[in-house]
N, CA and C atoms as a LAMMPS dump frame, in Angstrom:
ITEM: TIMESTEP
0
ITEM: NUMBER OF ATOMS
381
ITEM: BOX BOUNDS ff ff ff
-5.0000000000000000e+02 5.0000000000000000e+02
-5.0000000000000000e+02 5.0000000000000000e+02
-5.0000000000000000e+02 5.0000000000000000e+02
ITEM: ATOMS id mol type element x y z
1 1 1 N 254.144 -207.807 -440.526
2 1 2 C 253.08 -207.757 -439.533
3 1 3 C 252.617 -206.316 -439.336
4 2 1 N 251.188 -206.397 -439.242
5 2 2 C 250.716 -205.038 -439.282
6 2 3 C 250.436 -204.48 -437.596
7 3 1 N 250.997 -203.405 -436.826
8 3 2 C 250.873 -202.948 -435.807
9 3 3 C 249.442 -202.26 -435.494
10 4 1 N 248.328 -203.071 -435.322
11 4 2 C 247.086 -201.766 -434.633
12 4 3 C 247.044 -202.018 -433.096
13 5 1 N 246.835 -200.995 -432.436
14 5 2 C 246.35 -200.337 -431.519
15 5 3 C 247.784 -201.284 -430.26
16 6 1 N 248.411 -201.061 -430.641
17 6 2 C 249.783 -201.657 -429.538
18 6 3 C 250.285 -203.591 -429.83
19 7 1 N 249.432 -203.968 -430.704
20 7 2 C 249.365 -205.568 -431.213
21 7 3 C 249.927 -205.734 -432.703
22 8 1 N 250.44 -206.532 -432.835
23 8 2 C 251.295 -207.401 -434.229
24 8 3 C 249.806 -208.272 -434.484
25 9 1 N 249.565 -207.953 -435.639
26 9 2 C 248.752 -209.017 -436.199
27 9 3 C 249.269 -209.516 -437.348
28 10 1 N 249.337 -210.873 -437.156
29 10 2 C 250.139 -211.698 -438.229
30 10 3 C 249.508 -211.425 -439.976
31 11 1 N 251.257 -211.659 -440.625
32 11 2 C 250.58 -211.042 -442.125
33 11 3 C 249.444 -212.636 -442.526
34 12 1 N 249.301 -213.552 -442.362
35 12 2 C 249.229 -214.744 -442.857
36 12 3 C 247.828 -214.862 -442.719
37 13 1 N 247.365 -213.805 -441.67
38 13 2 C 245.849 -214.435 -441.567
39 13 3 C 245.249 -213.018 -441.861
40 14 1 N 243.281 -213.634 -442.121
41 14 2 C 242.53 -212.45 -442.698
42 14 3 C 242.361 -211.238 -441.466
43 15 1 N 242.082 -210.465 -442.147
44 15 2 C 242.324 -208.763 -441.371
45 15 3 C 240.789 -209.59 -440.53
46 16 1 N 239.866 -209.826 -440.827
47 16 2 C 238.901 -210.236 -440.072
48 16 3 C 239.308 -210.85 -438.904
49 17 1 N 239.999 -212.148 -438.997
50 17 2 C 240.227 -212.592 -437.862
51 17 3 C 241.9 -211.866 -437.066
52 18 1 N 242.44 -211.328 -437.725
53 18 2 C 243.841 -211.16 -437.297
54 18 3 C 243.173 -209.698 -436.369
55 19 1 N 242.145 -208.756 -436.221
56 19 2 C 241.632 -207.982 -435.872
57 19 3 C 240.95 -208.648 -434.14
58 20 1 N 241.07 -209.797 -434.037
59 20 2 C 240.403 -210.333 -433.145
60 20 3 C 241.446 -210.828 -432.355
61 21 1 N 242.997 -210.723 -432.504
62 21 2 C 244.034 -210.401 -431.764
63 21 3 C 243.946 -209.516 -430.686
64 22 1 N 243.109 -208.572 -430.437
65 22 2 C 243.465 -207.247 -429.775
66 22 3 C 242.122 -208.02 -429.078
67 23 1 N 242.583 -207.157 -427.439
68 23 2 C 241.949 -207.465 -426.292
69 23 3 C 240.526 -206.658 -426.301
70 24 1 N 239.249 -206.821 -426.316
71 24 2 C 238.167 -206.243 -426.819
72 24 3 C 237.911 -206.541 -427.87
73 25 1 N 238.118 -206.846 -428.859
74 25 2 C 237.635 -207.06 -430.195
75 25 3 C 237.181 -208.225 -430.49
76 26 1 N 236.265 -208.721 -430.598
77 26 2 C 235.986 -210.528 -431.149
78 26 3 C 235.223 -210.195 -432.753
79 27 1 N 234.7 -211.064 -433.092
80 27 2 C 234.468 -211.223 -434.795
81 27 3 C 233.064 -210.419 -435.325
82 28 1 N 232.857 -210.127 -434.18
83 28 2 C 231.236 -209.226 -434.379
84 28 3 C 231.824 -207.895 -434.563
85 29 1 N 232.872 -207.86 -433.999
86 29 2 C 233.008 -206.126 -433.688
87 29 3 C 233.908 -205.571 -435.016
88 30 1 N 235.083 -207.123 -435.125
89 30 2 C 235.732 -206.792 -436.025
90 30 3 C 235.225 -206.639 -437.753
91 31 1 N 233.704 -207.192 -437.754
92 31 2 C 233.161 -207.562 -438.966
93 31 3 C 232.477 -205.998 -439.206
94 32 1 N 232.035 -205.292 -437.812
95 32 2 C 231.393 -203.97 -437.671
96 32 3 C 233.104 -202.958 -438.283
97 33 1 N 234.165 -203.044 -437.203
98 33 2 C 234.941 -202.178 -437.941
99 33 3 C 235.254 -201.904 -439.319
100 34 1 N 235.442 -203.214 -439.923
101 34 2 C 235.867 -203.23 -441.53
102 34 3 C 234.667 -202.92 -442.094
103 35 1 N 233.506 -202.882 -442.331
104 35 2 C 232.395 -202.951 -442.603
105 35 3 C 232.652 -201.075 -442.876
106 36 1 N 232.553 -200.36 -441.476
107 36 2 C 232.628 -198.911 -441.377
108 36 3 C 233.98 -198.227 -441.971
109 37 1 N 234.599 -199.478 -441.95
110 37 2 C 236.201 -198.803 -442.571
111 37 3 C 236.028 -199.154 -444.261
112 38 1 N 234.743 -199.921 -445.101
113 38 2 C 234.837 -200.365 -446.374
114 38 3 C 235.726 -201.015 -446.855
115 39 1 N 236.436 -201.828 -445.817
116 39 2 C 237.291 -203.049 -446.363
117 39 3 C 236.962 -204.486 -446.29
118 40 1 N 237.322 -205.32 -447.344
119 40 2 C 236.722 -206.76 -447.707
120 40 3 C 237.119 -207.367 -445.864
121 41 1 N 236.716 -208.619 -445.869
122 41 2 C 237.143 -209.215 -444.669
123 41 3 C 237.903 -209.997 -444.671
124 42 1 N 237.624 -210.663 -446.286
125 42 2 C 238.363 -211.246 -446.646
126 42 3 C 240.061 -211.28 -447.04
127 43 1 N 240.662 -209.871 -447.144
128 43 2 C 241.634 -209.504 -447.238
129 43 3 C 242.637 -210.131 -446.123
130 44 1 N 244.227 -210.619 -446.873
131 44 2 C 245.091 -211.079 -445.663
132 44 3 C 245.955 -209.358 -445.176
133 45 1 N 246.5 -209.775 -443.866
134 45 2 C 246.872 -208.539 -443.768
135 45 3 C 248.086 -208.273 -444.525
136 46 1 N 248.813 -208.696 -444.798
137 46 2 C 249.985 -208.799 -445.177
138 46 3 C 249.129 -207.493 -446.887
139 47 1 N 248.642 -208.203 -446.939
140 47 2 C 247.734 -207.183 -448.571
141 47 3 C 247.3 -205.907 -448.043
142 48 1 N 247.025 -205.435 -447.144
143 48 2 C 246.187 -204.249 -446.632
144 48 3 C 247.441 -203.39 -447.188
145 49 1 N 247.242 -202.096 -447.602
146 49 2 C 247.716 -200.99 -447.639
147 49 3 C 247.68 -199.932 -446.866
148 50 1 N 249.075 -199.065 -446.732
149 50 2 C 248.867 -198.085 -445.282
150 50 3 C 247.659 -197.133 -445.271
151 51 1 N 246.963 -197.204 -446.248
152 51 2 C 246.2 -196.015 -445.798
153 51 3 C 245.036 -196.961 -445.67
154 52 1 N 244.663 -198.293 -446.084
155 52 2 C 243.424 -199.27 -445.198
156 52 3 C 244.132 -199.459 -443.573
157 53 1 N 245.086 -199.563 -443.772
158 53 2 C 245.929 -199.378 -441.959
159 53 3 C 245.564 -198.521 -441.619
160 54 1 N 245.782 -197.732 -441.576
161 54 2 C 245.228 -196.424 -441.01
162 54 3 C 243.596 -195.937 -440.548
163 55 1 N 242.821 -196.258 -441.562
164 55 2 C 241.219 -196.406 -441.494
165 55 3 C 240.538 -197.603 -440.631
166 56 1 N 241.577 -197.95 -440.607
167 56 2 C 241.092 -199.074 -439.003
168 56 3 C 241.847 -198.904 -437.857
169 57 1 N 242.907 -198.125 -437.783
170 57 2 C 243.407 -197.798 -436.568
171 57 3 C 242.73 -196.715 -435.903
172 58 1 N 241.716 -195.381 -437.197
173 58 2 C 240.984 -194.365 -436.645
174 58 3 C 239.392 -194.949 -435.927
175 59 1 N 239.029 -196.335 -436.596
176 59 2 C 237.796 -196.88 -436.463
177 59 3 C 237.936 -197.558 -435.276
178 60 1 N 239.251 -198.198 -435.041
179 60 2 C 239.793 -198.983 -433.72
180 60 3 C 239.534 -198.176 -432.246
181 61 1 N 239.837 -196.806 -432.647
182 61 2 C 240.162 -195.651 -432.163
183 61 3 C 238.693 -195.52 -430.764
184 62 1 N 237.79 -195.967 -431.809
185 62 2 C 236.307 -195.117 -431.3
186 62 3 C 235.887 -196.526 -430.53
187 63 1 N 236.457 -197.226 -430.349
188 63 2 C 236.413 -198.46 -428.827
189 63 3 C 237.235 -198.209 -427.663
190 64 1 N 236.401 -199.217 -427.108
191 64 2 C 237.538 -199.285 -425.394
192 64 3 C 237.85 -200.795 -425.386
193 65 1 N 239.449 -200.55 -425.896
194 65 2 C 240.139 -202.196 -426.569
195 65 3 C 241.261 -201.842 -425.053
196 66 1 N 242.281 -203.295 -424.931
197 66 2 C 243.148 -203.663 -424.474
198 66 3 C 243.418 -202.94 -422.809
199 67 1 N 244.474 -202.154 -422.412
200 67 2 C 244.68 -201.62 -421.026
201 67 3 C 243.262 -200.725 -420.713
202 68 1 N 242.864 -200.163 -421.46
203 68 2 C 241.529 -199.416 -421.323
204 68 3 C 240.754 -199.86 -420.504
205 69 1 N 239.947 -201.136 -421.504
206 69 2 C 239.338 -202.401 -420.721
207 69 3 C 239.287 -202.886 -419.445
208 70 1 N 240.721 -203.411 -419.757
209 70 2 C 241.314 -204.274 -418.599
210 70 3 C 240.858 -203.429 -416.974
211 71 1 N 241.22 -202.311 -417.32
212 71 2 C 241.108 -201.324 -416.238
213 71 3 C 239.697 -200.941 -415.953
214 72 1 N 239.181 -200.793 -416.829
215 72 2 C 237.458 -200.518 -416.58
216 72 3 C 236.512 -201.811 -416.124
217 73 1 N 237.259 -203.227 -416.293
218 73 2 C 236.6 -204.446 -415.742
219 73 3 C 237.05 -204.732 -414.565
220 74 1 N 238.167 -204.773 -414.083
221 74 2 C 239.008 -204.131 -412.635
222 74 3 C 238.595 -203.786 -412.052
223 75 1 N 237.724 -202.11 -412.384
224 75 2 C 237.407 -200.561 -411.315
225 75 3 C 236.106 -201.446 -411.042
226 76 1 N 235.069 -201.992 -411.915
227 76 2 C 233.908 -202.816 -411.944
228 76 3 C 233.793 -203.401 -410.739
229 77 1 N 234.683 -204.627 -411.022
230 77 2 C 234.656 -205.666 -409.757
231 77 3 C 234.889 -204.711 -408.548
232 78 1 N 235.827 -204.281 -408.47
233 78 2 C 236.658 -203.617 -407.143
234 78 3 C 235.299 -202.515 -406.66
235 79 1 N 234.579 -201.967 -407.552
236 79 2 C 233.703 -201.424 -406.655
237 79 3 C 232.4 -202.595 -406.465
238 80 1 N 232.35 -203.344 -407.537
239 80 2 C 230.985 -204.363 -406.469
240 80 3 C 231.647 -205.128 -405.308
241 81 1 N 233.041 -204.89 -404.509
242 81 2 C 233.52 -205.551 -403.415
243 81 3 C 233.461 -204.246 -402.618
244 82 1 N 233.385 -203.449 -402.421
245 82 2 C 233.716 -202.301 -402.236
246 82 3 C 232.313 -201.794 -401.167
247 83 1 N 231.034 -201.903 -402.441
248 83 2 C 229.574 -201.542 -401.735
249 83 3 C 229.235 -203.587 -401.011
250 84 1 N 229.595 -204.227 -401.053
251 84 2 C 229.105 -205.342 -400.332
252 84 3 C 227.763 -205.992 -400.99
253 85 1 N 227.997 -206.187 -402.336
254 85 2 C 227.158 -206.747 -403.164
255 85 3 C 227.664 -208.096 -403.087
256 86 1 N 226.889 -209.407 -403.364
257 86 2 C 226.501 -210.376 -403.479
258 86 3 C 227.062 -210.651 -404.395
259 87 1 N 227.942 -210.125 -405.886
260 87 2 C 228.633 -210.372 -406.802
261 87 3 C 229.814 -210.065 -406.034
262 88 1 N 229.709 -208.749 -405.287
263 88 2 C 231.536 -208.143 -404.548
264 88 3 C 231.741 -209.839 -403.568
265 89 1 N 231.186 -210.349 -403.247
266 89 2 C 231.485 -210.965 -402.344
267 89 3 C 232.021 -212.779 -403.097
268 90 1 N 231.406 -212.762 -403.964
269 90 2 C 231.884 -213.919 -404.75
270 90 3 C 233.388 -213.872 -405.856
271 91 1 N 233.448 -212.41 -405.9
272 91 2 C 234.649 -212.148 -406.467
273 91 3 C 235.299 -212.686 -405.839
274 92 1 N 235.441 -211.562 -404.196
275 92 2 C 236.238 -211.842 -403.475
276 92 3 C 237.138 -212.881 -402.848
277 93 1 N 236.123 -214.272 -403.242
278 93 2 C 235.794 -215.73 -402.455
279 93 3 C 236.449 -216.791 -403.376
280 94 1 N 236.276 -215.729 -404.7
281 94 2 C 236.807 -216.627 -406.181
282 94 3 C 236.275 -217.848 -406.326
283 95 1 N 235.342 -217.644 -406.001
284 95 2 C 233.571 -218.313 -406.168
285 95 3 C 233.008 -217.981 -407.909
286 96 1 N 231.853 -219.135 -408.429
287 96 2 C 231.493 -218.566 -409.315
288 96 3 C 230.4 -217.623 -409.436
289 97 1 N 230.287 -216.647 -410.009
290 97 2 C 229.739 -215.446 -409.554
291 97 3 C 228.438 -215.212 -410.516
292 98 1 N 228.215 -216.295 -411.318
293 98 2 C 226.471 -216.105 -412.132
294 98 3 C 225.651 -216.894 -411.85
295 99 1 N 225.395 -217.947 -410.389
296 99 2 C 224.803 -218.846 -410.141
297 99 3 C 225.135 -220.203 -410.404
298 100 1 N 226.038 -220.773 -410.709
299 100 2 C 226.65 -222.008 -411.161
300 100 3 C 226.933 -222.873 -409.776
301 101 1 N 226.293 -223.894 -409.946
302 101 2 C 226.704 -224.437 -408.552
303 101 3 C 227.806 -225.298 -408.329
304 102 1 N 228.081 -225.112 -406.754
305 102 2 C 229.333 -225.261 -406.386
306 102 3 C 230.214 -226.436 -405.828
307 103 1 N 228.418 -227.168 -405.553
308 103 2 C 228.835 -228.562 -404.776
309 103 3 C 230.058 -229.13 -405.12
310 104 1 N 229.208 -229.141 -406.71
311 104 2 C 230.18 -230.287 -407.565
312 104 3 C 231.083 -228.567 -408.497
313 105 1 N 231.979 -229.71 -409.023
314 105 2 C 232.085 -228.665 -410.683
315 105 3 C 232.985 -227.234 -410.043
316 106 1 N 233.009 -225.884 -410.681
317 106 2 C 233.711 -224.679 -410.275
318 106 3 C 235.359 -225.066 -410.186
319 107 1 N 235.447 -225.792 -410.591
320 107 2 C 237.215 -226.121 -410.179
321 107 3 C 237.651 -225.251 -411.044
322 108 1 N 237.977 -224.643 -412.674
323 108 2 C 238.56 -223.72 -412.738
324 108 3 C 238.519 -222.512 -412.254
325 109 1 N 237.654 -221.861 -411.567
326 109 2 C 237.459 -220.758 -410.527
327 109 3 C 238.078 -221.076 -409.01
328 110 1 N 238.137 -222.062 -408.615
329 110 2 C 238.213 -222.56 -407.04
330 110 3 C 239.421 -222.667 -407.234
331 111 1 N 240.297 -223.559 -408.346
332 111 2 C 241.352 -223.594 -408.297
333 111 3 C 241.629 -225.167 -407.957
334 112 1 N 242.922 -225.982 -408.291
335 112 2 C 243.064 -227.241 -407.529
336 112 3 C 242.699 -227.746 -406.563
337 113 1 N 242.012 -228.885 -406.692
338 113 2 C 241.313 -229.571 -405.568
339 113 3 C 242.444 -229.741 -404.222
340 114 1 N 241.91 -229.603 -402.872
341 114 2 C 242.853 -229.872 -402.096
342 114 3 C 241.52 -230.894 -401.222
343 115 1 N 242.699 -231.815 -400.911
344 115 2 C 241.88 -232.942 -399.889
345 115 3 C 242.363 -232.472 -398.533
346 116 1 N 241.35 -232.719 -397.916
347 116 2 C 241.196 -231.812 -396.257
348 116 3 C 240.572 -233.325 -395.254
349 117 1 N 241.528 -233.319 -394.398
350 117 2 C 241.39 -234.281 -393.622
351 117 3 C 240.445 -234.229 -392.776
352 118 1 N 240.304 -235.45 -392.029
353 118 2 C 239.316 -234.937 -390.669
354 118 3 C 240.045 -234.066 -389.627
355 119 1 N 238.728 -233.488 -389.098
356 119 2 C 238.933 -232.57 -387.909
357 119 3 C 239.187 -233.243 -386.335
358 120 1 N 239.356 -234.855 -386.744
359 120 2 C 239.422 -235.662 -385.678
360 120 3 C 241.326 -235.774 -385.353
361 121 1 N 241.282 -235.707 -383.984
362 121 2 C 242.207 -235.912 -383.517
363 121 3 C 242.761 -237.806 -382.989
364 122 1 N 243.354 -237.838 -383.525
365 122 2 C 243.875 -239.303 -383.71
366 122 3 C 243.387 -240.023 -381.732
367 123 1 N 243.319 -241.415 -381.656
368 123 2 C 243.25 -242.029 -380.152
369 123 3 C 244.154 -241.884 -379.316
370 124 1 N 244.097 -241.286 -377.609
371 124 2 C 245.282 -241.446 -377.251
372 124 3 C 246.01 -243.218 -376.944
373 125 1 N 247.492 -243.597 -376.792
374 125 2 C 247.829 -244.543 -377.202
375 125 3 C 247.321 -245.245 -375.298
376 126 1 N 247.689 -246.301 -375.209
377 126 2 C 246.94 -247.497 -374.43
378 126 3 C 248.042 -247.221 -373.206
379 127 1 N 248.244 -246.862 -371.841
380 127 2 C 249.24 -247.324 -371.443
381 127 3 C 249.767 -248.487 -370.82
């Protein structure tokens, strides 16, 4: 298994997709790295040689992949909650936050349905 940028990418699959392991990277970006690094896509990793390792760990280099990210989509949200934006506030609410409506539907954002009783207080009993 070949180690880039803190990730094991399995020898078994193509450097194309095994590149799409790492947090930031999907198949557009990874087709742009190899492309700039002059390696097939087609190649498994297990075949790459250290010095094609290497020419994609320097090309890897010139992104903002994995904890980087994570942290820069984080600081994002946390400041649109922060100034009292209309997105800060749907974060917050764990609401869906691009217009999707809510009536129905949003359950993987909302989270498990909970059934909520009435606000009625039961009859008092007869004496």
């Amino acid at each position: 298994m070949a180690r880039i940028a803190g990730i094991e990418i399995p020898n078994n699959k193509r450097i194309e997709i095994g590149l799409t392991y790492i947090f930031g990277v999907g198949l557009s970006t990874s087709k742009k790295i190899l492309k700039n690094a002059k390696i097939d896509s087609n190649t498994l990793v297990s075949k790459l040689s250290p010095v094609e390792i290497e020419t994609i760990r320097r090309e890897i280099a010139k992104y903002r992949i994995e904890g980087d990210l994570r942290t820069e989509i984080n600081q994002n949200i946390k400041r649109l909650k922060e100034i009292g934006t209309y997105r800060g506030h749907r974060h917050s609410r764990s609401l869906p936050v691009r217009g999707q409506r809510t009536k129905t539907n949003a359950r993987t954002k909302r989270g498990k349905k909970v059934t909520v009783g009435s606000g009625r207080k039961k009859a008092a009993e007869k004496t």
